[in-house]
C-alpha positions as CSV (number, residue, x, y, z in Angstrom):
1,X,0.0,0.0,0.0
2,X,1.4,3.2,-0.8
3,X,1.7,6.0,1.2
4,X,-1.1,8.7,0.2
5,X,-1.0,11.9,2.5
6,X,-3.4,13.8,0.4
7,X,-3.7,16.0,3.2
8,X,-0.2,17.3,4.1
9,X,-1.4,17.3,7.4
10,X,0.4,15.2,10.0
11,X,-1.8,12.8,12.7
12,X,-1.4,14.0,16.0
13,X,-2.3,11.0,19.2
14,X,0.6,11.6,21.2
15,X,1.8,14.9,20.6
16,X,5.7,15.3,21.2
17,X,5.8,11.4,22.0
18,X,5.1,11.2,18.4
19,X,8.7,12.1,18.1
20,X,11.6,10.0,17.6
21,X,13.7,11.5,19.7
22,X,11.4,12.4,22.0
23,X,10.2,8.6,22.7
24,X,14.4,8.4,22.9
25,X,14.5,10.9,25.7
26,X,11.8,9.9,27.8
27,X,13.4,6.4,27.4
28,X,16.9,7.5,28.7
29,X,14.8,9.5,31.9
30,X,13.0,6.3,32.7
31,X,16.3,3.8,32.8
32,X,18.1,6.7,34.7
33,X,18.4,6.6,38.4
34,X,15.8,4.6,40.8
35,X,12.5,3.9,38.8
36,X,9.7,2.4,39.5
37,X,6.9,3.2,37.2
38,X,4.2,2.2,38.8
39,X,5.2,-1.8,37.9
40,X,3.3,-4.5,39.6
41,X,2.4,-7.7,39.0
42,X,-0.4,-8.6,39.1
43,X,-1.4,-5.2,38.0
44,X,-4.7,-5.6,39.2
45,X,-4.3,-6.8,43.0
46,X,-6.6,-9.8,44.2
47,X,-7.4,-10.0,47.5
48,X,-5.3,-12.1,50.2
49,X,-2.6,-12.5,47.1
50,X,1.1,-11.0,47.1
51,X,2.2,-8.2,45.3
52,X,5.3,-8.0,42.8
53,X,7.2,-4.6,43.0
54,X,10.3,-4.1,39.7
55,X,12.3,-1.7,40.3
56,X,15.4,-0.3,37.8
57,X,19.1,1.3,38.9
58,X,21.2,2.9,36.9
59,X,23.7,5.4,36.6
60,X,25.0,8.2,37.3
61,X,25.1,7.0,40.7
62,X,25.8,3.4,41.8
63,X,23.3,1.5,44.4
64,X,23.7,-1.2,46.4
65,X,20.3,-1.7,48.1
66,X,16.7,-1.2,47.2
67,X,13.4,-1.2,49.6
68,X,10.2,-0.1,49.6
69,X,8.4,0.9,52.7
70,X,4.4,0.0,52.6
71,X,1.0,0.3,55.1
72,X,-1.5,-1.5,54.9
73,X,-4.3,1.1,55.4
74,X,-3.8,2.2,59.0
75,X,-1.3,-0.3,60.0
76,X,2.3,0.7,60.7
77,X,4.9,1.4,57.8
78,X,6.7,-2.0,56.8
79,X,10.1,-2.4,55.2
80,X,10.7,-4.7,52.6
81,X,13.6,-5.3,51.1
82,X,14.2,-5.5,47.2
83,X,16.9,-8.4,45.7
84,X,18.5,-7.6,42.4
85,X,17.1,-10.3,39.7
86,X,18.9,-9.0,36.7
87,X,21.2,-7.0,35.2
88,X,20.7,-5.8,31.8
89,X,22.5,-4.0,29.1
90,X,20.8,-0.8,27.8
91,X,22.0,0.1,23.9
92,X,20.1,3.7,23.8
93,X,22.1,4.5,27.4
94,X,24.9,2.8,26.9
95,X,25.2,1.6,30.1
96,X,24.1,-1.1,32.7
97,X,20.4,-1.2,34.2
98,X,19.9,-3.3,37.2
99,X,16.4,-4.6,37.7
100,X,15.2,-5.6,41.1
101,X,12.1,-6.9,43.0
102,X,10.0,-8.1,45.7
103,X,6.8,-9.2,46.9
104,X,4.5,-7.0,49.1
105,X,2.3,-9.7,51.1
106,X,-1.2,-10.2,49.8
107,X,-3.9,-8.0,52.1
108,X,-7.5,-8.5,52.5
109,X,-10.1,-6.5,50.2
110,X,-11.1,-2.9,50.8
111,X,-7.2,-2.4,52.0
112,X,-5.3,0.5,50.1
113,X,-2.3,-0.3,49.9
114,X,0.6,3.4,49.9
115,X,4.3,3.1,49.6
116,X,7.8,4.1,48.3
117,X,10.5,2.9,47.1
118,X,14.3,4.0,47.4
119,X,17.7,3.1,46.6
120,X,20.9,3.4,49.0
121,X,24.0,5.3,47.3
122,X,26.7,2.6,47.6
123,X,29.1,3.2,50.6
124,X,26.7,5.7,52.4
125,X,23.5,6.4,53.9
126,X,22.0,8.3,51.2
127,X,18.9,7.4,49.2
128,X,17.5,8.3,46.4
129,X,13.8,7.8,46.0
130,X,11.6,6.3,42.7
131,X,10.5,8.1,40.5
132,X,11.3,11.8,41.5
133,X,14.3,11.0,42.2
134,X,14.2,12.9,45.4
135,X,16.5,12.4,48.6
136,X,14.0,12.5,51.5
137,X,11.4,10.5,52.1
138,X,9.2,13.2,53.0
139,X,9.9,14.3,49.1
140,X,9.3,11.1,48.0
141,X,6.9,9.7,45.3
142,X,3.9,7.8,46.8
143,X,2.4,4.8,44.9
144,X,-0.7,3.1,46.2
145,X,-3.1,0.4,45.0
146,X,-6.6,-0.7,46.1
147,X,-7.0,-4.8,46.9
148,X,-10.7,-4.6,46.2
149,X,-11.1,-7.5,44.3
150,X,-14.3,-5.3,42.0
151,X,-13.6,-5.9,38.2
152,X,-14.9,-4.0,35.3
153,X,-18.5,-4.0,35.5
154,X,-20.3,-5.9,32.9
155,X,-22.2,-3.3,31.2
156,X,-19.0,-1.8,30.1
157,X,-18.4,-4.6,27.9
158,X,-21.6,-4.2,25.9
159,X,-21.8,-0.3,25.4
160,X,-21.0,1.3,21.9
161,X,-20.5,5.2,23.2
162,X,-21.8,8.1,21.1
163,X,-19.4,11.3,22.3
164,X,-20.6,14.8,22.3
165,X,-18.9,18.4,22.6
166,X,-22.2,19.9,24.1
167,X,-21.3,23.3,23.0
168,X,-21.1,22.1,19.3
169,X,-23.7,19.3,19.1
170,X,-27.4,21.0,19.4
171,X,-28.9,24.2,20.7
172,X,-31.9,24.0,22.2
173,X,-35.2,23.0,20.7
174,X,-36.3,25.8,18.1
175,X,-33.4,27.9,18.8
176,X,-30.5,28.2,15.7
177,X,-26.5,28.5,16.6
178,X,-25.3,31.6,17.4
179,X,-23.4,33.6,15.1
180,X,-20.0,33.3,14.8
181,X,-17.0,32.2,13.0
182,X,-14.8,32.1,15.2
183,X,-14.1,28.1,16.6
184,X,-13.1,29.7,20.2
185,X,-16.4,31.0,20.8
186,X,-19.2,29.6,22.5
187,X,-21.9,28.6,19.2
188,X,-25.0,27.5,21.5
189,X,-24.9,23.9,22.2
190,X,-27.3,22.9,25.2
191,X,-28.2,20.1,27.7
192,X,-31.5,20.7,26.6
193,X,-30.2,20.3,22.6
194,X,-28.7,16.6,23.6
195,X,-32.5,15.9,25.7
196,X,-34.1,16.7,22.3
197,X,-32.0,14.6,20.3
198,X,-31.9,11.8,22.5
199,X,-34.7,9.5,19.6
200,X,-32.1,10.2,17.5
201,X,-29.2,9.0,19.2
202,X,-31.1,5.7,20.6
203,X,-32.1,5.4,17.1
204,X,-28.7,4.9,15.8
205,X,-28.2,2.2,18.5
206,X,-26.2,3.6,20.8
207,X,-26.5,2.8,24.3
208,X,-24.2,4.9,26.7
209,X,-23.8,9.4,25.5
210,X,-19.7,11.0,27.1
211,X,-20.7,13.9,27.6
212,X,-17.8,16.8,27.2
213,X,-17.0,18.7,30.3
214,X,-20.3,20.4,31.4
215,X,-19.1,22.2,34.8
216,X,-19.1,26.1,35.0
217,X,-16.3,27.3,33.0
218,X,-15.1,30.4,31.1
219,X,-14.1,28.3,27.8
220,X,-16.2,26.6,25.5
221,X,-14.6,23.6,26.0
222,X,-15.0,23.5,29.8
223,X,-11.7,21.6,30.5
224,X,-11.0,24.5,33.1
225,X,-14.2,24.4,35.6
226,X,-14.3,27.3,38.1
227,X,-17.1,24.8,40.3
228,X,-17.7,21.3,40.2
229,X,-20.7,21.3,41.7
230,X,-22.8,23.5,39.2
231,X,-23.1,23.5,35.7
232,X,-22.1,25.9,33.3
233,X,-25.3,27.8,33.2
234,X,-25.1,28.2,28.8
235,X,-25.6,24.4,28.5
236,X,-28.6,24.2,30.7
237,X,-28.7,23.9,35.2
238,X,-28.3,20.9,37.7
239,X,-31.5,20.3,36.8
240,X,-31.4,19.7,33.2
241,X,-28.5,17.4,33.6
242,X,-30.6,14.9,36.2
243,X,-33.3,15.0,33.6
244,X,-30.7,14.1,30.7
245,X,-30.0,11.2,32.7
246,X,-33.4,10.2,33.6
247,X,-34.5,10.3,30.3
248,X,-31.3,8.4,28.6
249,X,-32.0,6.2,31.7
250,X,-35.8,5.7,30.4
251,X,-34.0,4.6,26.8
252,X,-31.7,2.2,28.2
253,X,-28.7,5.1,27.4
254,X,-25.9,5.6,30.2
255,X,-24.3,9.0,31.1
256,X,-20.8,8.9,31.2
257,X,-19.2,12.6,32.4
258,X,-16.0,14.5,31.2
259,X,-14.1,14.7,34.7
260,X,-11.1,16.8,35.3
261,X,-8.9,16.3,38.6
262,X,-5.9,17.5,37.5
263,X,-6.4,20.9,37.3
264,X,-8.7,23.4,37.0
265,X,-9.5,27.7,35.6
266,X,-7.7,30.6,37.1
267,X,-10.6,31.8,38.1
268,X,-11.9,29.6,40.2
269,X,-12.8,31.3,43.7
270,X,-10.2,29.3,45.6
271,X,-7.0,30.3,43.2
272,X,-8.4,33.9,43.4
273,X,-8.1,33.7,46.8
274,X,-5.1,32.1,47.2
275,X,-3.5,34.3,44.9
276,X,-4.8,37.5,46.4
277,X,-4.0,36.7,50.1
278,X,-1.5,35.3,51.8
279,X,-2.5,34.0,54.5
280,X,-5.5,32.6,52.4
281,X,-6.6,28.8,54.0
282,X,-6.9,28.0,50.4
283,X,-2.9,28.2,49.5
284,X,-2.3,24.6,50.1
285,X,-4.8,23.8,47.5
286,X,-2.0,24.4,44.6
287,X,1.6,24.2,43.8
288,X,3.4,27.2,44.5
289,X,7.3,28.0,43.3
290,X,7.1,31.5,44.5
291,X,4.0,32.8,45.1
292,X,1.8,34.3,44.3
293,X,2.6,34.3,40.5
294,X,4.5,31.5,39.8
295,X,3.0,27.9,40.1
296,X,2.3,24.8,38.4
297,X,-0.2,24.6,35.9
298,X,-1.5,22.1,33.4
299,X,1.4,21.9,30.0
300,X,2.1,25.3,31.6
301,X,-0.5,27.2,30.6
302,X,-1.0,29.7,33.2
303,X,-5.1,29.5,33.5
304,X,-5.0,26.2,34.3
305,X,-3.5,26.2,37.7
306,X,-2.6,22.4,38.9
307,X,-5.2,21.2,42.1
308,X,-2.7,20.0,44.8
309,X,-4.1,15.9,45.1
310,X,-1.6,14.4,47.5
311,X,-3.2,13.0,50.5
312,X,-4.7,14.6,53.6
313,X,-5.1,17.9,50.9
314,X,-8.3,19.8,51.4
315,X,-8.4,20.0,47.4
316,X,-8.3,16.5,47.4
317,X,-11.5,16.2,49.5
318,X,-12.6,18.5,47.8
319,X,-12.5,17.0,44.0
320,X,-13.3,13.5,45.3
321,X,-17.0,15.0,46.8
322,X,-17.6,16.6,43.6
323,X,-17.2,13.0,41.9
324,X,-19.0,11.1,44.3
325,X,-22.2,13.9,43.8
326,X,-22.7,13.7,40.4
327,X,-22.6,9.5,40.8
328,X,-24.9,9.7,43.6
329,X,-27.3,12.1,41.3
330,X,-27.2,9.3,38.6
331,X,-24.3,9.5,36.8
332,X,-23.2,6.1,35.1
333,X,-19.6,6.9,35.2
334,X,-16.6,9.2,34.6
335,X,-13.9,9.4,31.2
336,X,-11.1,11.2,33.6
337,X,-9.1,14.0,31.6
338,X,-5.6,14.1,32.1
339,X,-5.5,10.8,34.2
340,X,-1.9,10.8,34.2
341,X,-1.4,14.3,36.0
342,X,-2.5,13.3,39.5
343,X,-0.1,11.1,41.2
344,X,-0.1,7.5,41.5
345,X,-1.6,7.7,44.7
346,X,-4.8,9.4,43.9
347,X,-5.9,7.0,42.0
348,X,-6.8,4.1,44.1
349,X,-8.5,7.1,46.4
350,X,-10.6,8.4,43.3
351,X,-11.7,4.2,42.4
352,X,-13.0,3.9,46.1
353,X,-15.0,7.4,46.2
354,X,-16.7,6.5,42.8
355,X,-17.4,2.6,43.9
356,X,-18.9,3.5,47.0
357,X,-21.3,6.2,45.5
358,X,-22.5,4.3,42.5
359,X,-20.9,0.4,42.9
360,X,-21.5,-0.4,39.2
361,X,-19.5,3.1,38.1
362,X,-17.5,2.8,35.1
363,X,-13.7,4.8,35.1
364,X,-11.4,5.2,32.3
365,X,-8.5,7.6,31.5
366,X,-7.1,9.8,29.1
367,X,-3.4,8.4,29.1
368,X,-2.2,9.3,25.4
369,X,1.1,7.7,25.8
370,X,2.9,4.0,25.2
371,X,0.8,1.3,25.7
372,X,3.2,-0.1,28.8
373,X,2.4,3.3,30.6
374,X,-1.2,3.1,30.0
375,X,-1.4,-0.1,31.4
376,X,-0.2,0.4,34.9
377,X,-3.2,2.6,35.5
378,X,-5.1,-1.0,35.9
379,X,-6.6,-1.9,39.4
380,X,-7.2,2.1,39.6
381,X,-9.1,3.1,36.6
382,X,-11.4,0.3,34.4
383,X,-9.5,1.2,31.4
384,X,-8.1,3.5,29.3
385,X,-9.0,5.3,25.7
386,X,-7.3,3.2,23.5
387,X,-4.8,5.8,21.7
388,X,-2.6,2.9,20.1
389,X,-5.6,1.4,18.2
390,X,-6.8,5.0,17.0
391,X,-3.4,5.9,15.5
392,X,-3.3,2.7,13.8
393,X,-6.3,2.8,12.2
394,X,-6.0,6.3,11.4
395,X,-2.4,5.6,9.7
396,X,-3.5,2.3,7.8
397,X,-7.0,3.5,6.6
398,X,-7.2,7.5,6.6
399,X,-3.4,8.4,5.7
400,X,-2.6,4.9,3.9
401,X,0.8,5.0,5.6
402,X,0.7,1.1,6.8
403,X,0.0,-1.5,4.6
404,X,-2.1,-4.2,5.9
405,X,0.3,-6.4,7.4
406,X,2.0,-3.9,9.5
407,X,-1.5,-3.1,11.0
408,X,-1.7,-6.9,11.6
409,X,1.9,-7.2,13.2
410,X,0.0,-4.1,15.5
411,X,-2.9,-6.2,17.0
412,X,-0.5,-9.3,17.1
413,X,0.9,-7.7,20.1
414,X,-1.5,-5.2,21.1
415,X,-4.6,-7.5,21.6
416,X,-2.8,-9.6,24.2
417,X,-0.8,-6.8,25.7
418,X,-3.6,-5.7,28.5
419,X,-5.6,-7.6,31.2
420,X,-8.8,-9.0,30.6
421,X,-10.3,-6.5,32.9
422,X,-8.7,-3.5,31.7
423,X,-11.3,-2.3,29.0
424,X,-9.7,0.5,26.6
425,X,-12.3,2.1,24.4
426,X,-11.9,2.2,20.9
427,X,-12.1,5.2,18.7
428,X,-11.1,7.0,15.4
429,X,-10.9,10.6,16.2
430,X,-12.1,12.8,18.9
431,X,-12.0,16.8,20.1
432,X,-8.1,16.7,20.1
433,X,-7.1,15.6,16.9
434,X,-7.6,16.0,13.6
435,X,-11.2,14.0,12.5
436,X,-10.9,11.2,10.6
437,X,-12.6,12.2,7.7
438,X,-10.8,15.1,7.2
439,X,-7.4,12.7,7.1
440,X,-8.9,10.5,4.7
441,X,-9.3,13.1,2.7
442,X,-13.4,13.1,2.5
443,X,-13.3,9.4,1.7
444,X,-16.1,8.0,3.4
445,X,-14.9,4.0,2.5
446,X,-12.2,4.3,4.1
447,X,-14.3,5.4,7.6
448,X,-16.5,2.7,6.9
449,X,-13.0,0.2,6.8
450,X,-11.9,1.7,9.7
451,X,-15.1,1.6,11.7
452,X,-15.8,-1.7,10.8
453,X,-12.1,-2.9,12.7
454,X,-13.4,-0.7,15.5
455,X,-16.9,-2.4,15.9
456,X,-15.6,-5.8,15.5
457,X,-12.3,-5.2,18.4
458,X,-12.2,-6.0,22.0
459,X,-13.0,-2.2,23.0
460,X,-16.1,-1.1,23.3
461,X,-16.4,1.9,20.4
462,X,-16.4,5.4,20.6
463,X,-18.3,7.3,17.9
464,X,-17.4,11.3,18.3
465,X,-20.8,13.5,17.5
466,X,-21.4,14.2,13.8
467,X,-19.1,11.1,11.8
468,X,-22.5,9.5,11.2
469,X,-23.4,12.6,9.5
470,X,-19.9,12.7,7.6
471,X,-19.2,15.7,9.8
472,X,-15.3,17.2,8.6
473,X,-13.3,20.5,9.1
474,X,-12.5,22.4,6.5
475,X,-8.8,22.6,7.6
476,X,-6.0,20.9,9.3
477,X,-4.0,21.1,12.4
478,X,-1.2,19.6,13.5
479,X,0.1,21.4,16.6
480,X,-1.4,19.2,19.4
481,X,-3.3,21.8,20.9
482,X,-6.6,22.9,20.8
483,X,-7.8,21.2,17.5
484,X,-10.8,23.6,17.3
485,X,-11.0,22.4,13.7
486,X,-11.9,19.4,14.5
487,X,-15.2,20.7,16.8
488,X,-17.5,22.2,14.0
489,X,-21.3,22.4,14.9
490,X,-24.0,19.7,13.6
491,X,-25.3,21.4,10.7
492,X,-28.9,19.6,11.2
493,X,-30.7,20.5,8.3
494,X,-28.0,18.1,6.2
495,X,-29.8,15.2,5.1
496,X,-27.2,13.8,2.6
497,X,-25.1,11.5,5.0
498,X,-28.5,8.7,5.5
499,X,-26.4,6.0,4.0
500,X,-23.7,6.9,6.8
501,X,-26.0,7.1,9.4
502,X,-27.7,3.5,7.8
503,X,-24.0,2.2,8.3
504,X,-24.0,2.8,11.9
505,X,-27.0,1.4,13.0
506,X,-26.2,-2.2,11.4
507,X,-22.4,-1.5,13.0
508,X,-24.3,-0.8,16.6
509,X,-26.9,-3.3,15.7
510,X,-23.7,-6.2,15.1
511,X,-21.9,-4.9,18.0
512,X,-25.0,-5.6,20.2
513,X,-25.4,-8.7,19.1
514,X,-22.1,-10.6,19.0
515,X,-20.4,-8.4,22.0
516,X,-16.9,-9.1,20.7
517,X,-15.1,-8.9,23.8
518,X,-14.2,-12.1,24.3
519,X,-10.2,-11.8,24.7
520,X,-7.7,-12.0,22.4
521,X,-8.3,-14.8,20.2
522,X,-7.6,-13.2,17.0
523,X,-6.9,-15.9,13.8
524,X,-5.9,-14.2,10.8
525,X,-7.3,-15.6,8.3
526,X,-6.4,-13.4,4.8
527,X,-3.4,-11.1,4.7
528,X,-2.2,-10.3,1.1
529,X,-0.7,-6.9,0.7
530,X,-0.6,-6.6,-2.9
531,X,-4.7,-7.2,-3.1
532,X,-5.1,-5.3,0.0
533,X,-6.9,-8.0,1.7
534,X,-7.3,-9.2,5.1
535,X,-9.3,-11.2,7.3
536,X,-9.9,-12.3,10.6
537,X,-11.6,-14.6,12.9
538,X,-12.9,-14.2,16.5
539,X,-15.5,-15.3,19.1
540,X,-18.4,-13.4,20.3
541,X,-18.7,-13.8,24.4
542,X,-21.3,-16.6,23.6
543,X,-18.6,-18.7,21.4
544,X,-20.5,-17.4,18.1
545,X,-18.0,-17.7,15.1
546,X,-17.4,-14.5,13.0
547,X,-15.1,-13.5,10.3
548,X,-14.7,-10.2,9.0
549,X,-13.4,-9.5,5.7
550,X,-11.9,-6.4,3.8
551,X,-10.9,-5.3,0.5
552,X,-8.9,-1.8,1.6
553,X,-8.1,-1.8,-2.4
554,X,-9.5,-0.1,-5.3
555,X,-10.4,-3.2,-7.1
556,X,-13.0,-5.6,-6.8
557,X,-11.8,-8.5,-5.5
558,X,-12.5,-12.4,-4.8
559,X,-12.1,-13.3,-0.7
560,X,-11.3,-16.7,-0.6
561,X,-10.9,-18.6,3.2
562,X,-10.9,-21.8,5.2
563,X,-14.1,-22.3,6.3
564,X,-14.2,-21.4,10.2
565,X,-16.2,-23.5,11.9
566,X,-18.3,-25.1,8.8
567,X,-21.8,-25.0,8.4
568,X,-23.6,-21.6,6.5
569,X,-22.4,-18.3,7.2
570,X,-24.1,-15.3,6.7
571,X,-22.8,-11.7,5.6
572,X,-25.0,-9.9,8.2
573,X,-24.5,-6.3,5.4
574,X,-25.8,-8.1,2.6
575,X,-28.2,-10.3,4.4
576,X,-27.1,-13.2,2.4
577,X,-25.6,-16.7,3.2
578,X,-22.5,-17.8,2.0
579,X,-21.5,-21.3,2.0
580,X,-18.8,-23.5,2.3
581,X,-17.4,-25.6,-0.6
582,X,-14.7,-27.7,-0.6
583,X,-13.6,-26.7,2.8
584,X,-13.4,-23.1,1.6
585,X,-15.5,-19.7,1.6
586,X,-15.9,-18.0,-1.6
587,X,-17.7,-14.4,-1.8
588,X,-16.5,-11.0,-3.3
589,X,-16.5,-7.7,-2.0
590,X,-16.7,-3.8,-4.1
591,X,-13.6,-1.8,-3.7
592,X,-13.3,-0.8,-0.2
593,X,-15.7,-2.4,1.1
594,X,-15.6,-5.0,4.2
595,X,-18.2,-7.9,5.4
596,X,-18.6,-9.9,8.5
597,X,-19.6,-13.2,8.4
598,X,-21.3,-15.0,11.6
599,X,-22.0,-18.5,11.7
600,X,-25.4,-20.3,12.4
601,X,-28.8,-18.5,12.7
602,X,-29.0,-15.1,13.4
């Protein structure tokens, strides 16, 4: 497959990390020193089992001891000493990495479990602490975990998620959007707009709505809430958001909420304060370097102030009630912004808050970096967005960078990578990136391709608001940051995407009934480059067969596999059987065009 950038435009995921010498340097920070890296195993703790810490030395410094030092809740700290397993040779530092570890005892469930670790300088009584690399234990980093034996909860595993930027989705009923231009301002999008629309939604089949941040805020985005507890009064009142989620209830649709711990606006009446007095109660709430104008704030921009979340903080009581409210007032769960800004021991805190409130709360992150980072967030958060399998997609199908078999070579190792219960949503675009479409260059094969992976993957899929509706931008952006581009209102009056929106009901409809979240068992079935052919086998939950088959070329072209399980299968598009002869299937498919195949009666 060649290489078609028709565009010019380059796919942002992971920002800088998209980099090669950016991966290279945040590789040579985490083999330097003492680090830990949040690595445990099991990385989801079962109750009454033990523990496994890894730990990495290296130089500049040597170390000849390493120990953590661990409570059990309320019990007394416990030392436990570390013995060096391994010692590895490191070609991008050029030096020697020691690796170490040891076993924290199993604890019963509901116990949070809070430690460091640290290494001893060789030939003194100096210690350096993971990952800060700080000297003092008071400075040190604090990991935690949470033994409470709760796994994802099931309905998780059957939603397909429709996501909406409530500012740029629908305005309320009989109103028009405001008039404007300008992709910064506010255009009119309601709470109210989303309750009106809710028949449509449900009528595409989707079953769960993520709603962008909703809390008061000065932006149109809302990523910078000045109160969690109210929301922002041009999308609607308290009031309008518990009868959203009544009424999505009354369709069988979840509410999942855009939540932000990490930090929050300048303007919000505690940072005022703090900043304007100085013996305000509310300094300890952020990070000061020299107050009052200097602190830390979120990619340092300065209206963004970062909460302080380490434990015993008032601002950490604080964000934790404001989660637990809006899951006590209905709330089916929570996508977390910015999940890897907190620290590690905030986590396991924010899991219990949510669990207790609503038991059957669903939690995943926003962690756009390498897939062995986002999985230590497991047995804190459910999941996380599944960046690796967005980028993917959008490189073999939108830019037509990959050819087939390096997108293959991708899920050989991705599929298997995570637990079974962490569940990372699947999507092609969403408010930070460049949309799909727009990539593909207005080719709407090539979204159907890619959608059709999507559906038929482990993650439960992510649809952002208006690609049923073939919703672009009219330009590109690839700086990272605030892809307003990609966040242009529904223009409802547009009737000419009903063979899209057709699409994905039978994708919702398929997803619904096969639930293809049964592991990864993933049998490759067709995988010819020069054709652009591939195809694949997997088991629904209930052990249903299916295979799905595409033809990503430009040609019509003849898909010819081993029958999978024999017997008649049926291409659940075309609503016709295909059967097996010889031992084989035969069927064709239109230029860029994709079936699945299920086996038995339907």
């Amino acid at each position: 497959m060649n290489a078609e950038k028709k565009t010019g435009i380059k796919d942002v995921v992971f920002g800088p990390q998209i980099r090669p010498e950016n991966r290279v340097a945040t590789h040579i920070r985490n083999r330097t020193g003492v680090r830990h890296l949040h690595r445990r195993s099991p990385a989801i703790a079962n109750p009454d089992s033990p523990v496994e810490l890894t730990v990495t030395t290296s130089g500049p410094l040597p170390f000849d001891e390493v120990a953590c030092w661990f409570r059990f809740g309320d019990l007394g700290q416990v030392r436990l000493e570390f013995s060096c397993e391994a010692i590895e040779w490191d070609d991008v530092r050029w030096d020697y990495v020691r690796a170490w570890s040891a076993a924290v005892p199993g604890a019963p469930p509901g116990t949070m479990v809070t430690y460091r670790v640290g290494a001893r300088i060789t030939g003194s009584e100096r210690w350096v602490y993971a990952d800060n690399q700080a000297e003092s234990p008071e400075e040190a980093s604090i990991f935690a975990y949470s033994v409470d034996g709760i796994g994802t909860p099931g309905w998780a595993r059957t939603v397909r998620i429709y996501h909406i930027f409530v500012d740029r989705f629908a305005p309320d009923p009989g109103l028009t959007w405001n008039r404007t231009m300008d992709l910064r301002a506010v255009h009119g999008g309601t709470l109210k707009g989303v309750i009106d629309r809710l028949d449509y939604i449900h009528g595409l089949g989707f079953n769960a709505i993520w709603l962008s941040p909703i809390f008061a805020s000065p932006s149109h985005h809302g990523y910078d809430a000045t109160d969690l507890f109210q929301v922002e009064p041009r999308l609607g009142t308290n009031a309008d958001l518990e009868d959203l989620i009544r009424q999505a209830h009354s369709l069988g649709i979840r509410i999942l909420l855009d939540f932000v711990p990490n930090h929050w606006s300048d303007r919000h009446p505690t940072f005022e304060h703090a900043r304007k007095h100085p013996d305000s109660p509310f300094r300890s709430w952020y990070h000061w370097d020299a107050w009052p104008d200097t602190y830390r704030s979120f990619f340092d921009v300065r209206t963004m102030p970062k909460i302080n979340l380490s434990a015993g903080s008032p601002a950490r009581d604080h964000v934790l009630e404001a989660a637990r409210y809006w899951l006590q007032r209905g709330a089916d769960g929570y996508r977390v912004d910015h999940a890897e800004g907190p620290g590690a021991d905030f986590w396991p805190a924010f899991r219990r808050t949510c669990l207790e409130a609503r038991p059957e709360a669903w939690l995943f992150g926003e962690v756009g970096r390498a897939p062995d980072v986002m999985r230590t967030y497991a047995g804190e958060l459910h999941g996380n967005l599944d960046f690796n399998l967005a980028r993917a997609l959008r490189r073999t199908f939108a830019l037509r960078e990959w050819p087939l078999s390096e997108f293959a070579a991708f899920l050989q190792g991705h599929l298997g990578f995570f637990p079974v219960e962490f569940l990372a949503p699947a999507f092609l675009d969403n408010h930070d990136m460049n949309r799909f479409l727009f990539l593909a260059g207005g080719n709407r094969a090539r979204l159907r391709l890619a959608a059709l992976l999507m559906y038929t993957l482990p993650g439960p899929p992510v649809v952002y608001y208006g690609t049923e509706r073939g919703l672009s931008q009219p330009r590109g952006n690839d700086e990272g940051v605030g892809l307003d581009e990609a966040r242009q209102p529904v223009d409802w009056k547009d009737e000419s995407s009903a063979d899209l929106q057709e699409y994905y009901i039978h994708l919702n409809a398929l997803r619904g009934e096969l639930e293809p979240v049964a592991g990864s068992e993933h049998t490759v079935l067709v995988l010819d480059d020069e054709r652009e052919l591939y195809a694949y086998r997997r088991k629904g939950a209930s052990g249903r067969v299916y295979v799905v088959a595409i033809n990503a070329g430009r040609e019509p072209a003849t898909v010819d596999l081993p029958d999978s399980g024999g017997g008649t299968f049926t291409d659940v598009f075309a609503r016709s059987p295909v059967r097996a002869e010889g031992g084989r299937l035969k069927f064709e498919l239109a230029p860029e065009s994709g079936a699945v195949l299920t086996s038995g009666d339907r």
